[in-house]
N, C-alpha and C positions, 0 to 999 in steps of 0.2 A: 850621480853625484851625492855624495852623503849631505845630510840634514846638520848634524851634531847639534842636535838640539840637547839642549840643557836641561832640565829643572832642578831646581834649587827648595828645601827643607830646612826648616829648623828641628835640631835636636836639643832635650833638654839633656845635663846633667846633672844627679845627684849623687855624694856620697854614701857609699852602701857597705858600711863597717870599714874594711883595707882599701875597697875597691871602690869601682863610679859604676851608676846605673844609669841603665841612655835609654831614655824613652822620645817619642814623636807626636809629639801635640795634634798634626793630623793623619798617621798611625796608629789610633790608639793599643792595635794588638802586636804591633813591632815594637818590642825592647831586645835589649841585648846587655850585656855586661864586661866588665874587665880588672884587673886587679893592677891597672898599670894607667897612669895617666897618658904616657906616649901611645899609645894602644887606641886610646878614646876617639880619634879620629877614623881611624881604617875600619877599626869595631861598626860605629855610626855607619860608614861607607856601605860596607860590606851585606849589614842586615837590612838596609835600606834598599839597597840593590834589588837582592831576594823580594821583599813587598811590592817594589814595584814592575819588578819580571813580573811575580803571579800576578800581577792586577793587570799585566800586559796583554799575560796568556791567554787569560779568561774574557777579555773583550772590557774589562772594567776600565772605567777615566777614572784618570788620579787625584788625587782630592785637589782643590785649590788651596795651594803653602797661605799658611798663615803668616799673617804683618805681624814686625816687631811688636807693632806698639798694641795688637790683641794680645801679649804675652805678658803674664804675672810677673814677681819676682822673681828669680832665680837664675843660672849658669847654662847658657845658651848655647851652641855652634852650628855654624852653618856646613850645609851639604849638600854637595854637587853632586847631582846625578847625569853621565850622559846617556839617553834615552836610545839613540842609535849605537851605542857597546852594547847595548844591554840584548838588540834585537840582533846581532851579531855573534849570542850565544849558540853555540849547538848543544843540544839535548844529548841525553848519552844516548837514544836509540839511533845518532843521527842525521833526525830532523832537526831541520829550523824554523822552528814555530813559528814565526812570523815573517817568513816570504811559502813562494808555490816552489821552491824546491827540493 
């Protein structure tokens, strides 16, 4: 029976000339970017995804999401991650890294 466990991040946004730059306060080396405000959501999704597959693969725990209220000023969004899709991926040689099959 699946898990569907959740976890949930905040990303920040800044304006970066035309476009927005998406950084993660507890990612500091996942950013991503886009030239489309509609975008800004799936972009967020997407590279967050990737950070937390690798932290999967390698045996590493995921940082604990920072509270609103440890947050400075600025342009926020929330992000869903489901942790059981993510271990549902197959590799391209294949395998699936995280069961014995």
């Amino acid at each position: 029976m699946a898990n569907f466990e959740t976890v949930s991040y905040i990303a920040k946004l800044e304006r970066d000339g035309e476009g927005y730059f998406i950084s993660f306060p507890d990612f500091p080396d996942t950013v991503t970017g886009t030239d489309r405000w509609d975008d800004v959501q799936r972009y967020a999704n997407e590279v967050l995804s990737l950070a937390i597959y690798d932290m999967l693969e390698n045996g590493e725990p995921l940082p604990e999401p920072t509270k609103g209220s440890e947050l400075g000023p600025g342009v926020y969004i929330k992000v869903d991650i489901s942790v059981d899709d993510l271990r549902e991926i197959e590799v391209i040689d294949g395998k699936n890294m995280f069961s014995d099959k």
